[in-house]
Each structure stands twice: as C-alpha cells, then as structure tokens.
Residue frames as qw, qx, qy, qz and C-alpha x, y, z in Angstrom:
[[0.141, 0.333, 0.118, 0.925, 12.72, -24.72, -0.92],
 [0.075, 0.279, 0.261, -0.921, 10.81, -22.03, 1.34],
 [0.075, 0.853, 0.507, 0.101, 6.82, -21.68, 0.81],
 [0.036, 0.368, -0.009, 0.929, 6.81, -17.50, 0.29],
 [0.178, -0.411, -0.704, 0.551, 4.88, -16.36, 3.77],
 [0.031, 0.158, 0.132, 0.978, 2.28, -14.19, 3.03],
 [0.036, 0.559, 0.524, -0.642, -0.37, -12.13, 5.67],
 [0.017, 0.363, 0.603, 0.710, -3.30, -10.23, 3.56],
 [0.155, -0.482, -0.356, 0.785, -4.78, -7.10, 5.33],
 [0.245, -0.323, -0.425, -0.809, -8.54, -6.06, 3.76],
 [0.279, 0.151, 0.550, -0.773, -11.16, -4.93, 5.63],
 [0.731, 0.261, -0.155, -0.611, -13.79, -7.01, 3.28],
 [0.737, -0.259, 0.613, -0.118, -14.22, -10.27, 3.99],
 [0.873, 0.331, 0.355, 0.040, -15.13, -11.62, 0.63],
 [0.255, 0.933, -0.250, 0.048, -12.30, -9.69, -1.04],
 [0.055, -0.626, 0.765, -0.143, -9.62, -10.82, 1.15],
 [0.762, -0.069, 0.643, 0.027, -10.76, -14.87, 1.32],
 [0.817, 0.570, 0.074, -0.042, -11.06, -14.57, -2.35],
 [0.285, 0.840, -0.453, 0.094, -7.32, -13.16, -2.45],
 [0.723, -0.290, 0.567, -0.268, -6.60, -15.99, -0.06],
 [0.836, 0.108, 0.538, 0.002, -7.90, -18.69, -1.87],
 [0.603, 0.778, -0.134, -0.110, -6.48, -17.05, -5.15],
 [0.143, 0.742, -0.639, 0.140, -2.46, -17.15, -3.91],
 [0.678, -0.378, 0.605, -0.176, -3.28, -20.62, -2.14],
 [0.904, 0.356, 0.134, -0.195, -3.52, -22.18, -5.26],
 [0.616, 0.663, -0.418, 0.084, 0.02, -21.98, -6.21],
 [0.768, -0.304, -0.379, 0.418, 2.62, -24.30, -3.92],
 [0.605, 0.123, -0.341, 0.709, 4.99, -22.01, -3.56],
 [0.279, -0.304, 0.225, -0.883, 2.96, -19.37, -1.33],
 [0.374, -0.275, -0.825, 0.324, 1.54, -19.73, 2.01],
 [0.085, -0.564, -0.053, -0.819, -0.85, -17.96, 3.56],
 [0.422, 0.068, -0.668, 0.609, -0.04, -17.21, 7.14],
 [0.039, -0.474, -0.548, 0.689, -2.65, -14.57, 8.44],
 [0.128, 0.446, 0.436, 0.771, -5.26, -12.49, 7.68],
 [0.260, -0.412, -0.454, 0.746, -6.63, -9.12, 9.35],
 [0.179, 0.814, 0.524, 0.174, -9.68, -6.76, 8.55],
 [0.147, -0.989, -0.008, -0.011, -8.03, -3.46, 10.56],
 [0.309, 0.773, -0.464, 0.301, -4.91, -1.60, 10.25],
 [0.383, -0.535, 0.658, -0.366, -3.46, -1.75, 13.59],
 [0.928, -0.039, 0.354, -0.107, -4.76, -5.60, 13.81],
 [0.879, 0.418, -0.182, 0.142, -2.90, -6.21, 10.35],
 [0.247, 0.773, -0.507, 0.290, 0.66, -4.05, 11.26],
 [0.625, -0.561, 0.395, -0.371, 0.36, -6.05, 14.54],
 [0.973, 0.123, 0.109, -0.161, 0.28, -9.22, 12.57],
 [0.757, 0.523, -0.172, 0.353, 3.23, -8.69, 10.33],
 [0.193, -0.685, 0.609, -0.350, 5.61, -7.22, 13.57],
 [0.519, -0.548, 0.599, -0.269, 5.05, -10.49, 14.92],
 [0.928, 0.050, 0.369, 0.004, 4.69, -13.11, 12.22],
 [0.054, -0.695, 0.420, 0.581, 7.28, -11.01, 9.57],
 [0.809, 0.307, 0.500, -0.038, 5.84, -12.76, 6.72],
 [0.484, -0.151, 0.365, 0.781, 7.82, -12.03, 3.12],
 [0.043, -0.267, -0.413, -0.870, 5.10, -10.30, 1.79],
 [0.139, 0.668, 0.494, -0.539, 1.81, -8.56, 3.02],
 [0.101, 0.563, 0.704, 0.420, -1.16, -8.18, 0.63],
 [0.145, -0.517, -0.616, 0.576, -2.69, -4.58, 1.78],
 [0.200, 0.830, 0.392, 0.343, -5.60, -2.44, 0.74],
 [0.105, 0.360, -0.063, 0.925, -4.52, 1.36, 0.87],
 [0.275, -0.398, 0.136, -0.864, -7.87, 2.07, 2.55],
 [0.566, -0.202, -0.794, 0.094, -8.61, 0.61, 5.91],
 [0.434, -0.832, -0.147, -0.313, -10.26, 1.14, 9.08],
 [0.660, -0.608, 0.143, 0.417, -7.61, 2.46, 11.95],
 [0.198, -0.604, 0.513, 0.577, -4.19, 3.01, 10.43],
 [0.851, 0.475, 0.047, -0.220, -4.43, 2.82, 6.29],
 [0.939, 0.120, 0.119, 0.299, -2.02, 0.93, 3.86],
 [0.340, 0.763, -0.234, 0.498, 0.31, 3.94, 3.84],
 [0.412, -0.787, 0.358, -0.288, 0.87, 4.02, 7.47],
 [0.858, -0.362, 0.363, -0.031, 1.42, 0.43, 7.87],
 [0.844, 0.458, -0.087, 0.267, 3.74, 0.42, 4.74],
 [0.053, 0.846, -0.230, 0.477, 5.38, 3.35, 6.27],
 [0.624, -0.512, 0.556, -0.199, 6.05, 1.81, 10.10],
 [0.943, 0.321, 0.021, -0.086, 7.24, -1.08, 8.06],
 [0.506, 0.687, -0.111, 0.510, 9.78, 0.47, 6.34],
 [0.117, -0.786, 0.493, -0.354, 10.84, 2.95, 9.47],
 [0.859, -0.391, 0.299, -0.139, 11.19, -0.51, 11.59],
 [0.063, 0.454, -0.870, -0.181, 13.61, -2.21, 9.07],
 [0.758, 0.175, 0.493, -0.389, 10.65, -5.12, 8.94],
 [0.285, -0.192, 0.761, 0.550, 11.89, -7.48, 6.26],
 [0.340, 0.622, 0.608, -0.358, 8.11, -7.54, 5.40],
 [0.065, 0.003, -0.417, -0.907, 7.76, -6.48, 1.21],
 [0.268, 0.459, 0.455, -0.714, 4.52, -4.63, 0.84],
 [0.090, 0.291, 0.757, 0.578, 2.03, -4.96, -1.97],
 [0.276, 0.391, 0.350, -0.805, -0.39, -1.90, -1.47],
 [0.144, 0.460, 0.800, 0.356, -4.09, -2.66, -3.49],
 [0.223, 0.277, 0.333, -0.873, -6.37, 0.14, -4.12],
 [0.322, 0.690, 0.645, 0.051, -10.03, 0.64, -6.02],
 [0.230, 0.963, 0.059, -0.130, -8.69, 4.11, -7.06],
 [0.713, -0.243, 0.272, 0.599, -6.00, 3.42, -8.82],
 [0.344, 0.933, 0.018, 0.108, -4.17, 6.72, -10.12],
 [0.508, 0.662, -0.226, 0.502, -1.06, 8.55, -10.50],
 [0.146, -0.678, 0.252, -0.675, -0.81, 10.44, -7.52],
 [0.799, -0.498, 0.204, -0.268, -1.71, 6.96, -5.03],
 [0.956, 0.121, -0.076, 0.257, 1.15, 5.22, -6.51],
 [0.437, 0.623, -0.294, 0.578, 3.31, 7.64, -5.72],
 [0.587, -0.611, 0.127, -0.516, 2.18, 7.55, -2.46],
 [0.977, -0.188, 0.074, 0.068, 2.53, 3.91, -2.27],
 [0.596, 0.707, -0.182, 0.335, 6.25, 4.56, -3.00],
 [0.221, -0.664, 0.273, -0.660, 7.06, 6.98, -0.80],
 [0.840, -0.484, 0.132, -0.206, 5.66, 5.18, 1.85],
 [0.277, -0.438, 0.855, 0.024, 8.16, 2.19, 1.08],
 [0.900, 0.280, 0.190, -0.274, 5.34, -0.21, -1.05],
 [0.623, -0.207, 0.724, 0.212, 6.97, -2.62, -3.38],
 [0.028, 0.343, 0.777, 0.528, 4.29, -2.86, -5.75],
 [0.230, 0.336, 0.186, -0.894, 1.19, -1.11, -6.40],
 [0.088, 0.170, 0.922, 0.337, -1.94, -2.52, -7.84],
 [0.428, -0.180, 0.108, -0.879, -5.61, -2.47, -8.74],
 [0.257, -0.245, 0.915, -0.192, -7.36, -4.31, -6.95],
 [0.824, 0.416, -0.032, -0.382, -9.40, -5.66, -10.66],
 [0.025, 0.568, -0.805, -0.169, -6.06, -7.52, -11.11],
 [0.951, 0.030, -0.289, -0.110, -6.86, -10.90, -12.23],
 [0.746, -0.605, 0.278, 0.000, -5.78, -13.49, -9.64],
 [0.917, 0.232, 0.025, 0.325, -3.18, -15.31, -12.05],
 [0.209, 0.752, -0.005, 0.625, -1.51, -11.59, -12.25],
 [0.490, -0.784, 0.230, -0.304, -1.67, -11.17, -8.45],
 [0.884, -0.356, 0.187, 0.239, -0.21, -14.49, -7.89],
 [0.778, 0.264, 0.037, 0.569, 2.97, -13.58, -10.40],
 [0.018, -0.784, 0.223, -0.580, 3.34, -10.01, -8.68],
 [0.784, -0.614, 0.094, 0.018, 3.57, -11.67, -5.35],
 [0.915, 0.147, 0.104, 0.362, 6.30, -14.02, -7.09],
 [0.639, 0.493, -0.042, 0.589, 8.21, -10.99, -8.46],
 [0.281, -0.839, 0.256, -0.390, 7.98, -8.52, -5.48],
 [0.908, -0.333, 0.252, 0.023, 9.35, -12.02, -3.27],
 [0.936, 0.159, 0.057, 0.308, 11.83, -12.09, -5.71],
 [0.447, -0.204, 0.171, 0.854, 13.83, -8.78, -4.78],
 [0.256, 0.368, 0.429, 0.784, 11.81, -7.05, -7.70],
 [0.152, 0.395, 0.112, -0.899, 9.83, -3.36, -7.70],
 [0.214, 0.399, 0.637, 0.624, 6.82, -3.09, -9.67],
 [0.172, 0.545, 0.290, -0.768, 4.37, 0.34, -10.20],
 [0.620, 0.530, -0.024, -0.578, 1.75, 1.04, -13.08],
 [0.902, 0.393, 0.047, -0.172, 2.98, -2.59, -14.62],
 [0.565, 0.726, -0.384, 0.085, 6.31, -1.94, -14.78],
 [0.903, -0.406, -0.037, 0.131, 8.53, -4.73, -13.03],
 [0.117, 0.855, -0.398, 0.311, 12.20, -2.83, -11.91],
 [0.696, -0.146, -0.438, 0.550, 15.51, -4.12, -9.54],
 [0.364, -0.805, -0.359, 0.300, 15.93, -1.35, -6.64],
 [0.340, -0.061, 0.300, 0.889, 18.31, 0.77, -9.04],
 [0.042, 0.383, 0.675, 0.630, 15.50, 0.98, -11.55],
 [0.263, -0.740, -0.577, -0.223, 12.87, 2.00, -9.03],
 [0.434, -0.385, -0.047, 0.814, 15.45, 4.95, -7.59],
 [0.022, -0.104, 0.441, 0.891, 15.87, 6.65, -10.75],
 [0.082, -0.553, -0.576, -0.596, 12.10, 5.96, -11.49],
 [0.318, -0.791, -0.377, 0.363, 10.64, 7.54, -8.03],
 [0.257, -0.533, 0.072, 0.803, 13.18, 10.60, -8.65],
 [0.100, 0.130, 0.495, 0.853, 11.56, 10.95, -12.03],
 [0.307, -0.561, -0.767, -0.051, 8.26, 10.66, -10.60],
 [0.476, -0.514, -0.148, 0.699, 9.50, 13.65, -8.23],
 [0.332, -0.248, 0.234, 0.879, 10.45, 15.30, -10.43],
 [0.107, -0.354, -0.799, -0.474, 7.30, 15.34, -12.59],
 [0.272, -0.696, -0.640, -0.180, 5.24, 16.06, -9.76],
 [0.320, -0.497, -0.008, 0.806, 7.52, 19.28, -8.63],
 [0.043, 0.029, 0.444, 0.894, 6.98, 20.44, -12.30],
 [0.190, -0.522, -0.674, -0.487, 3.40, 19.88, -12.21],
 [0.488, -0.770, -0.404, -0.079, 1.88, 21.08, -8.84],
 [0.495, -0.163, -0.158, 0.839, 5.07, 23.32, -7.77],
 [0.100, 0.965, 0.212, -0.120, 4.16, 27.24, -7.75],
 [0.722, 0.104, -0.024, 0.683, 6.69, 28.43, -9.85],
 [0.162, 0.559, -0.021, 0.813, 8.22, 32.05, -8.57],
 [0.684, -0.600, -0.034, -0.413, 6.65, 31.40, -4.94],
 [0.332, 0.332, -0.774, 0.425, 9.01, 30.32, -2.46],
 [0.369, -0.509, 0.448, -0.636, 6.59, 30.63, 0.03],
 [0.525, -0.057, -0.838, -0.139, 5.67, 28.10, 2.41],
 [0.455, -0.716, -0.248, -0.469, 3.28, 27.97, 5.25],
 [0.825, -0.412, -0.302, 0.241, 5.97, 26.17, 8.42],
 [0.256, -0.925, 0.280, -0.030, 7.94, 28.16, 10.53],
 [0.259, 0.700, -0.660, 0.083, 12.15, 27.39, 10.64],
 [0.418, -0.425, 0.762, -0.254, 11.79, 24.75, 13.35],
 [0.793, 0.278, 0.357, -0.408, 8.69, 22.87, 11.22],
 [0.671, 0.636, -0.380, -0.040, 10.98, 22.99, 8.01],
 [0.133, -0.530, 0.830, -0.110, 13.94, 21.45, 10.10],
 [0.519, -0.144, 0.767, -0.348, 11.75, 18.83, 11.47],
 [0.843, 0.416, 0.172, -0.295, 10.30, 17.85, 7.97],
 [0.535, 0.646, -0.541, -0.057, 12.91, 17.56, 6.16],
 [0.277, -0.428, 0.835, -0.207, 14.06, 15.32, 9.23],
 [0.696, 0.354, 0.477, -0.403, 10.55, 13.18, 8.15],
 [0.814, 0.518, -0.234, -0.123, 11.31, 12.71, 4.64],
 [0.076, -0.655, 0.734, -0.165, 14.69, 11.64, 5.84],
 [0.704, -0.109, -0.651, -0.264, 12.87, 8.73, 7.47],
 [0.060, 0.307, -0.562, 0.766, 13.76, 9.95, 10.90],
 [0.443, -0.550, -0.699, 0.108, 11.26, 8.20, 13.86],
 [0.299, -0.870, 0.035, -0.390, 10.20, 11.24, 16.34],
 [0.633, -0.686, 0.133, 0.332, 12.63, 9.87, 18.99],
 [0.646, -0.022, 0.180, 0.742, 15.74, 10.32, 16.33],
 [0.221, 0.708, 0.210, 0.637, 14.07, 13.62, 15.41],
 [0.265, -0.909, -0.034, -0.321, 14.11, 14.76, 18.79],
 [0.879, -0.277, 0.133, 0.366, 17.71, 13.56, 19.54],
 [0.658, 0.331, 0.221, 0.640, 18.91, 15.51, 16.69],
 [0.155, 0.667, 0.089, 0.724, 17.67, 18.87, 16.82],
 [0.320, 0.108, -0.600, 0.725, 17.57, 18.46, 20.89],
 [0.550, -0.227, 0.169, -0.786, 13.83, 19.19, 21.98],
 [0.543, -0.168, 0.597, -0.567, 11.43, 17.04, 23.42],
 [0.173, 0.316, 0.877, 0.318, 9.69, 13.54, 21.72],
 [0.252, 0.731, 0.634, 0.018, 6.34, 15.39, 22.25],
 [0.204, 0.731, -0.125, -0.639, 7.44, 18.96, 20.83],
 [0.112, 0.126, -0.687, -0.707, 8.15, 17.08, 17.53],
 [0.030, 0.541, 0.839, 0.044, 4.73, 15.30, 17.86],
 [0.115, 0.735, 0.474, -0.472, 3.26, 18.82, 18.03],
 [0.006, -0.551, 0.417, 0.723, 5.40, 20.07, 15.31],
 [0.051, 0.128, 0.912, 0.387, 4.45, 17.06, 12.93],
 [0.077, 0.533, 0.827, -0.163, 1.02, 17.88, 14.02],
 [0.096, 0.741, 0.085, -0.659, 1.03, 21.61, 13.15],
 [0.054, -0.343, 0.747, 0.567, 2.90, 20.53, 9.87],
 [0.046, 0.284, 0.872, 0.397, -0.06, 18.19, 8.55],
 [0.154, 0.786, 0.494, -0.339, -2.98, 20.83, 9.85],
 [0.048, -0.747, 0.152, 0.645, -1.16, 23.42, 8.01],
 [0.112, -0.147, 0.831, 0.524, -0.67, 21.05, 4.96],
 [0.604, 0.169, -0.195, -0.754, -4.25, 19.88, 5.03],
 [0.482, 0.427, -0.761, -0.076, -3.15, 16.55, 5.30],
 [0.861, -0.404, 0.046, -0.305, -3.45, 13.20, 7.51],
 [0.963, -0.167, 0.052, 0.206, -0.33, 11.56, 7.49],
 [0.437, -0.644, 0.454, 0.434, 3.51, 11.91, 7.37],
 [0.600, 0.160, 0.668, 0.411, 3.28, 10.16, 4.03],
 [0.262, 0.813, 0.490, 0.177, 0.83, 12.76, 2.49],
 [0.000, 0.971, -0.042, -0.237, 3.18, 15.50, 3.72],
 [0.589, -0.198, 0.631, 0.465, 6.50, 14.11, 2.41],
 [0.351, 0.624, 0.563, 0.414, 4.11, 14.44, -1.31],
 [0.002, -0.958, -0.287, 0.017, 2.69, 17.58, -0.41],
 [0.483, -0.736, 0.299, 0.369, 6.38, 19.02, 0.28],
 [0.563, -0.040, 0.686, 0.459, 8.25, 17.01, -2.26],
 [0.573, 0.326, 0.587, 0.471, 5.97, 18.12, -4.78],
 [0.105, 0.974, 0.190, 0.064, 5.92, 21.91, -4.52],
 [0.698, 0.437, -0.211, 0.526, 9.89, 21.41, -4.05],
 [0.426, -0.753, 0.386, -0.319, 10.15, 22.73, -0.16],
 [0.675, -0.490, 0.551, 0.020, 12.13, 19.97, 0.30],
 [0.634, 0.537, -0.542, -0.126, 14.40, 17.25, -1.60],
 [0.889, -0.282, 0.358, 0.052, 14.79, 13.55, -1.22],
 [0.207, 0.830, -0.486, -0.178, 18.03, 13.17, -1.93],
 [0.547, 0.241, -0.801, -0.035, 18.56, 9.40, -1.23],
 [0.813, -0.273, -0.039, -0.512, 16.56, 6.59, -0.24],
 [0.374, -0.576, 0.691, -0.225, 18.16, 3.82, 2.06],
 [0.728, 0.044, 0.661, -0.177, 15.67, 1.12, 2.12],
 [0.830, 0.499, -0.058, -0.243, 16.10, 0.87, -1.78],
 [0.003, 0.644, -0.762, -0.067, 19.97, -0.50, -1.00],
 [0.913, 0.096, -0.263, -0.298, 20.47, -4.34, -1.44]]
C-alpha cells in the first residue's frame, strides 16, 4: 500500500518540524517537503502534487487561501488542510470557499492531526469537527451561505457598489473562472479583467478573490449555485 504524501507549509520553524515529526510517526504518511513562504510552498505542491498539504492560513507572500484557491482553480489533486491560530466562524468559511478540505486549530493535539490527515486522504470533508463525504459538505457550505446572507445581508438594500461589467466579471469569479476564461467569455482583454478584479476588491475592502466571493455571497449580490470540485 501507498505511504499518504504529505508537504507542510508554515512559516515557523518550530511549528512546522513539530507537525513534521508529529505525522512521521505513523507509517502510513510521508513527509515529502516543507516550505516557510506561500509562493515557495504552492511551488512545492505544483511540482511534487503530494495527497495532502498541511497549510497555515497566514503566511508571508501568498496566504493559505490563495494557495488553496490556485489549487483548486488548477485541478491539483493536492487535498488541503488549512491551520489557523484564529479559529472562527467566518475563517472556516473562508477555508471552504477557497476549496480547503479541512479546517483546523492549530492547538489540535498531534494524535487528532494525524487522524484528520487520514480522513481528509480518505475522500472525506471535515470543518468545526465535523467529518462529511462531498454530498454532505455541499449541502453544509450552502447552509453556511445561507446563514451568512441572513446575518450580514442588508435587508431592503439592493444596492451594491460595482458597475454592470464588475458584477458580470464576479459572478464569473465565484464561478471559478481563471482571468484568461473570464476574458474569453465576456470578450475583453486578460488585463481589463485584472483591473476589474482589482477595482472589485478596492471597492470591497478586501485582498483577495476569496474574501470577495464571502463579501458578495454574503450580502446575496451573487449566488453559488454549484460547486464542481465537490463532484467525485
């Protein structure tokens, strides 16, 4: 049988040997690489496609949303275990979104990390504890959604701050659409969507594509209607 391959992407040294030496202990997991900086880590997993990748949420260069997020848009067999020190409500949903697997803090006793590896490796979804199949973690995300449309929506306000082209092009973004398929579709340039995406998160308030997707999603300017990468 297959060691489980797995690449572990903290910017703290003693943190990430400790996670190391925690998952080495068990046979059935290997541990292939490890990488202090975004970019350095995403680099890793493009080229070593390990089955899992340990990664903190907050890192120097590109954080654990982005690199879940280029993950995911790549088709990268690569399941994602995003760790944070602020674990809440609102970063797991993030980690979602993005495309994460799992979602953790990163107090987890190691016995607990090693059996989340195991079950993300095994196909499975897990978020705030709860361990799902890619049905289960559909129908929860869309409740999640939904929740956070009721809670931070403005009800009786339609407005919104993007002009007709900005709304096209988001909605092309929650889609999961790369800027070259967004600018294939709607027929403009690669860099006029890069300026659009860029007007879209100044206008949000935001740093990433991930954070607007939330920011959208949960005031109900937009609607994910169905998520690919959760097919089997």
């Amino acid at each position: 049988m297959d060691r489980i391959s797995v690449i572990i992407v903290d910017d703290h040294p003693l943190f990430r040997q400790g996670v190391s030496d925690a998952l080495a202990i068990n046979p059935q997991l290997n541990i292939i690489g490890q990488a202090a900086h975004g970019e350095r880590g995403l680099e890793m997993i493009m080229s070593l496609r390990p089955d899992i990748a340990v990664v903190d949420v907050n890192l120097p260069g590109m954080n654990g949303q982005q690199i879940t997020h280029e993950i995911a848009s790549e088709r990268i067999p690569t399941r994602v275990i995003l760790m944070t020190a602020y674990d809440d409500g609102e970063q797991m949903l993030h980690a979602a979104i993005a495309g994460a697997a799992a979602f953790c803090s990163k107090d987890i006793q190691p016995e607990e990390l090693t059996n989340l590896v195991l079950q993300v490796a095994a196909g499975k979804y897990v978020m705030g504890g709860q361990q799902m199949n890619a049905k289960e973690f559909e129908l929860w995300l869309n409740r999640q959604l939904d929740s956070a449309r009721r809670s931070y929506s403005e009800p009786g306000s339609p407005f919104h701050p993007l002009s007709d082209r900005e709304m096209e092009v988001l909605t092309l973004v929650v889609e999961g659409k790369s800027n070259k398929e967004i600018a294939t579709l709607l027929g403009i340039s690669h860099q006029t969507v890069k300026n659009h995406i860029t007007s879209i998160l100044r206008k949000f308030g935001v740093e990433d594509r991930t954070q607007a997707v939330v920011y959208a999603l949960k005031r109900g300017w937009v609607k994910l209607d169905y998520i690919t990468r959760f097919q089997e």
